[in-house]
DOLO-803862 format. One record per atom (N, C-alpha, C): x, y, z. Coordinates in steps of 0.001 Angstrom, whole numbers, padded with zeros to 6 digits, always signed. Each point is the difference from the previous one (the first is absolute). Layout:
<pts>
XYZ;...
</pts>
This chain:
<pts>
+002398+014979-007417;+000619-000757+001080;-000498-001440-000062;+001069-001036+000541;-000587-001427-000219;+000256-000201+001381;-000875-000524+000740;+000220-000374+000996;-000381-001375+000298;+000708-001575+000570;-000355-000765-000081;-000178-001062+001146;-001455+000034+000905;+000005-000565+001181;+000341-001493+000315;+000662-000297+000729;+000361-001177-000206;+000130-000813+001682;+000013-001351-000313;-000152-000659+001405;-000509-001554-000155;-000201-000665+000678;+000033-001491-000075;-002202+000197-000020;-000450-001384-000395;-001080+000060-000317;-001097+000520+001280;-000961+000583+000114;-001304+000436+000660;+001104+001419+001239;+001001+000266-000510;+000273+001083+001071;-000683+001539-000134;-000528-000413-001241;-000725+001665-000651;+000212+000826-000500;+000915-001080-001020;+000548+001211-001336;-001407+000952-001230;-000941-001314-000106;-000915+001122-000732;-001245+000686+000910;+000091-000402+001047;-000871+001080+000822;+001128+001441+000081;+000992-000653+000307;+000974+001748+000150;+000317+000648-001446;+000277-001253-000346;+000192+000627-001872;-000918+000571-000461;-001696+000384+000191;-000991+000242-000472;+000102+001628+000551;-000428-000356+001178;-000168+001280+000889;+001623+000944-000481;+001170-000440-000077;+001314+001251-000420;-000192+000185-001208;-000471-000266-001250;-000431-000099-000990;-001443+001060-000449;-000706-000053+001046;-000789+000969+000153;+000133+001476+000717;+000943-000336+000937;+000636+001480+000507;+000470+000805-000933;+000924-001115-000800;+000605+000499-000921;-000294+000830-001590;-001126-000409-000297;-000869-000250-001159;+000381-000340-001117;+000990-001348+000617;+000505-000828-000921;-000895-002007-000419;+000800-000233-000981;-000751-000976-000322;-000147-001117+000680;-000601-000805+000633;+000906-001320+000641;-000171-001130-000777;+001142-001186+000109;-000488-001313-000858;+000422-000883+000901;-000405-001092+000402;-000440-000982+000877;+001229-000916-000761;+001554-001004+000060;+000243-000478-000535;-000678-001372-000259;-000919-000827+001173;-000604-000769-000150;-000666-000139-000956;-000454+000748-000734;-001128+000118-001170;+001006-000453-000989;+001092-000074-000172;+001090-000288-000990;+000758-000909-000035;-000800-000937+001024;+000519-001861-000151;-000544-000996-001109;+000526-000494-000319;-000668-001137-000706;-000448-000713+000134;-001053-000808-000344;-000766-000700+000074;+000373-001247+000947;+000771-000374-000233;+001090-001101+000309;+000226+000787+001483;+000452+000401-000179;+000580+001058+001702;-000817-000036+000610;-001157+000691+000096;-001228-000165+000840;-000219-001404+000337;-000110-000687-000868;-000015-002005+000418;+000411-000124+000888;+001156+000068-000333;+001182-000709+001237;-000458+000905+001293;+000566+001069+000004;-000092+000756+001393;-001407-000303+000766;-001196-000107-001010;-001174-000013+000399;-000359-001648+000702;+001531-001103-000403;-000383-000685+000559;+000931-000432+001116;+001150+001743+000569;+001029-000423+000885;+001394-000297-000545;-000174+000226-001449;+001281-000958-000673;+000797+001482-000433;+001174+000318+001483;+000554+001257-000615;+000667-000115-001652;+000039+001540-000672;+000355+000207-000943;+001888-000251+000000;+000317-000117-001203;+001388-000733-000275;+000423+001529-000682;+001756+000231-000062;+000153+000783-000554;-000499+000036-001520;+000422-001079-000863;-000802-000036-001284;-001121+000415+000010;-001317-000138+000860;-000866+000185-000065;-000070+001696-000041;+000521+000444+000868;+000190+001149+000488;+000211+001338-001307;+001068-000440-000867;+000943+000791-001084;-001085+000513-000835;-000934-000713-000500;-000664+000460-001044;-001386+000958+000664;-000139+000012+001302;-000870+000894+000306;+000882+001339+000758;+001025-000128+000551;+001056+001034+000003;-000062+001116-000973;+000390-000836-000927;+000691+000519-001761;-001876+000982-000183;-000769-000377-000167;-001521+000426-000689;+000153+001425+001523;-000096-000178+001045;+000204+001104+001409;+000969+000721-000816;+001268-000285-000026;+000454+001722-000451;+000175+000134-001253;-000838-001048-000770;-000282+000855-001955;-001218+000902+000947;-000842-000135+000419;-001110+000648+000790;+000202+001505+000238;+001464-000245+001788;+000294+001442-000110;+000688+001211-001117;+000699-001186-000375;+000404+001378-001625;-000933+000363-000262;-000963-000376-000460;-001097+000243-000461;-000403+001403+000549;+000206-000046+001173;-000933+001127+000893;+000980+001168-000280;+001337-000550+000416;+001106+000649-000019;+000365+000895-001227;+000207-000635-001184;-000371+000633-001388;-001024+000917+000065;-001085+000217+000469;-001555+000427-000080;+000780+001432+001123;+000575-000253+000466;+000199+001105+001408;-000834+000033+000949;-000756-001165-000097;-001276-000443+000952;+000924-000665+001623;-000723+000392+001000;+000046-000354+001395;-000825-001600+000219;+000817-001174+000473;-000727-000890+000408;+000629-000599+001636;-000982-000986+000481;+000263-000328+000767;-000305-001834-000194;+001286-000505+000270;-000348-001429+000153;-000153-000131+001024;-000636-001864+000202;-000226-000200+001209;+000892-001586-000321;+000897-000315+000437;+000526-001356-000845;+001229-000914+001346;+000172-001100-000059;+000407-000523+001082;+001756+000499-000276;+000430-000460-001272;+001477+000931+000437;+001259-000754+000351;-000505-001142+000504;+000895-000729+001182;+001738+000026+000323;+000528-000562-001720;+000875+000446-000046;+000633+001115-000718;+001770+000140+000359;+000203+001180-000229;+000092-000022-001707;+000197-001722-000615;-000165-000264-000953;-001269+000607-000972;-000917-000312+000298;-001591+000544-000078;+000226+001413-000264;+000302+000702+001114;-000205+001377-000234;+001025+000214-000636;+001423-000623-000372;+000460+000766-001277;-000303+000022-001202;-000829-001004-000812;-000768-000130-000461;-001001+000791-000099;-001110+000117+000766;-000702+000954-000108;+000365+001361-000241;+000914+000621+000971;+000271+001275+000077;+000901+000617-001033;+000871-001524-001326;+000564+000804-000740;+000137+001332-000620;+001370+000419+000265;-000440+001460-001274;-001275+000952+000522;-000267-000596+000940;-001354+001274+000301;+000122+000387+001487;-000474+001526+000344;+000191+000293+001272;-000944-000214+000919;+000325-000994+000988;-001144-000551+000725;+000156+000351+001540;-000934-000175+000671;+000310+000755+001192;-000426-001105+000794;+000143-000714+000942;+000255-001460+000570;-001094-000022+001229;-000978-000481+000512;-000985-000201+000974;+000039-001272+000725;+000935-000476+000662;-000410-001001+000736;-000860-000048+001534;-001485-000611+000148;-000516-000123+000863;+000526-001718+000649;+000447+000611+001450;+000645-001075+000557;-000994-000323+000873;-000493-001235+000707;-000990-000360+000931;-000002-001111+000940;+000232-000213+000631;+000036-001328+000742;-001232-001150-000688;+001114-000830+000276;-001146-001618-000257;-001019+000198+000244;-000037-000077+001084;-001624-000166+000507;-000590+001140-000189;+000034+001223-000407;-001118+001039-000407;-000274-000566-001338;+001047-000606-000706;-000504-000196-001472;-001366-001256+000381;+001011-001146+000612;-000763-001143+000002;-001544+001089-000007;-000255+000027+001167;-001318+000743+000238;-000689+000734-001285;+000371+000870-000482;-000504+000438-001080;-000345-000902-001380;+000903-000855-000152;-000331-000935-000978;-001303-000858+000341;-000042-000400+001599;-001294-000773+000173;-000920+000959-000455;+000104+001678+000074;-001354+000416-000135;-000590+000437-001174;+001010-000348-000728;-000361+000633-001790;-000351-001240-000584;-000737+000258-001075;-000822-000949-000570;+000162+000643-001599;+000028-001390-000701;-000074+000217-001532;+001812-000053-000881;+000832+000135+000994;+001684+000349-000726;-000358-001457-000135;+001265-000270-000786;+000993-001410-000455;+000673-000658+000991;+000861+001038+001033;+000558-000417+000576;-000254+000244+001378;+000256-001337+000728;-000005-000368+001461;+000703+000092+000879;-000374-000248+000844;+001427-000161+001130;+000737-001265-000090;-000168-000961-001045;+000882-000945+000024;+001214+000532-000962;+000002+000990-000559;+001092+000542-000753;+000760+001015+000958;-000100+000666+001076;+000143+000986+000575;+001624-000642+000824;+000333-001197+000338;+001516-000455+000249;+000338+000046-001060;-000358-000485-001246;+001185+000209-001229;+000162+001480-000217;-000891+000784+000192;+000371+001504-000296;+000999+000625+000760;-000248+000045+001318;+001056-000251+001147;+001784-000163-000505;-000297-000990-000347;+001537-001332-000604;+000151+000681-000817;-000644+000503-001043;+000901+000855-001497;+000012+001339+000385;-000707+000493+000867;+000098+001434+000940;+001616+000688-000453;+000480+000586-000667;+001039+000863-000021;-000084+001380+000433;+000222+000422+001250;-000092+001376+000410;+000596+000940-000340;-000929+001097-001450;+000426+000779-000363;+001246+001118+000787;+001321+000194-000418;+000686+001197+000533;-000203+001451-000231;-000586+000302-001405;-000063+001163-000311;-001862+000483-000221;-000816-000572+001153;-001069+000090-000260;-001111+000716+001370;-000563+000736-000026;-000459+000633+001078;-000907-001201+001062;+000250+000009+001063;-000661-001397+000868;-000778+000515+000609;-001208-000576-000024;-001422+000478+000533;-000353-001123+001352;-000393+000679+001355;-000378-001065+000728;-001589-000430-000458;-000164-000941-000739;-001219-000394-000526;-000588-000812+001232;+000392+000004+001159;-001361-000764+000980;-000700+001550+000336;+000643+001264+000099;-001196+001082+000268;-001384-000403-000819;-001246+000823+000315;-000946+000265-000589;+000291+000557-001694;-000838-000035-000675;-000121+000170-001444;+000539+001282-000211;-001240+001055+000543;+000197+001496+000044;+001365+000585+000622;+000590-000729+001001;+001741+000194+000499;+000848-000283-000850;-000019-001289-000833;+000739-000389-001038;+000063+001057-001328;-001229+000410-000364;-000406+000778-001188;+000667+001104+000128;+000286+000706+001378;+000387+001031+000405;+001536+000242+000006;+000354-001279+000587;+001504-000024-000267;+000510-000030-001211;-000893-000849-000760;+000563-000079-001430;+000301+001488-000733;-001331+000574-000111;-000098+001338-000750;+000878+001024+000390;+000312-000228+001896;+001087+000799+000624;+001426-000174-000858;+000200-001353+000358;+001558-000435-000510;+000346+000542-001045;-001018-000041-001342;+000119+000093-001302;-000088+001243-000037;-000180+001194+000575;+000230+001356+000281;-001330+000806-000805;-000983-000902-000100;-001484+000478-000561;-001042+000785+000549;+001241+000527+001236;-001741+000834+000702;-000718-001018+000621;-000879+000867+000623;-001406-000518+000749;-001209+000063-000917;
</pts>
């Protein structure tokens, strides 16, 4: 199973992506870890990413899930998604099962003040917003609940048991 959490920046795609990933005893991969060098720059200095920018770390995300997919291996991304562009891309040719955690502004704002060490800030968090394309065919999570509510719904939705 590929399952791929998705949502605008600090809403808690790899805190939820970690924990369903572990219910699951599947793999998880963080798409952040799969920016470029260049990518991290910019964002790290507020300067949202451009679609160009975007394509070539897309493209490496689902050579990734084949990967798993070929293998018959279970993963879980944790990846922003935004548009529906993005995720066709990603999800080519492969069967993906759609996670959007939705959250109000201000729970994100908040959470972003309290994490320490990402790339990205809350000065990127309106452009994420603005390229925001709200998945249709994707399960919607109220991501202002608590962690353990979210985790729960997820694993519910996806029909994984308790």
């Amino acid at each position: 199973m590929i399952v791929v959490v998705m949502g605008v920046t600090g809403v808690g795609k790899t805190t939820v992506g970690k924990a369903v990933a572990a219910k699951m005893g599947a793999a998880f991969e963080d798409a952040d870890r799969y920016h470029s060098a260049a990518n991290i720059e910019k964002m790290s200095h507020g300067i949202p990413l451009t679609d160009a920018d975007r394509t070539p770390w897309l493209e490496s995300l689902h050579a990734m899930l084949a990967r798993y997919h070929a293998g018959g291996l279970s993963v879980v991304l944790a990846c922003s998604a935004l548009r529906d562009s993005y995720r066709e891309l990603l999800g080519k040719d492969l069967p993906v099962a759609w996670v959007y955690l939705k959250a109000s502004p201000e729970a994100i704002r908040e959470r972003i003040e309290h994490r320490h060490g990402h790339f990205a800030k809350e000065d990127l968090l309106k452009s994420q917003f603005d390229t925001l394309e709200e998945p249709k065919d994707a399960i919607v999570i109220n991501a202002d609940l608590p962690e353990e509510a979210v985790v729960a719904e997820v694993v519910g939705r996806l029909g994984l048991g308790k």
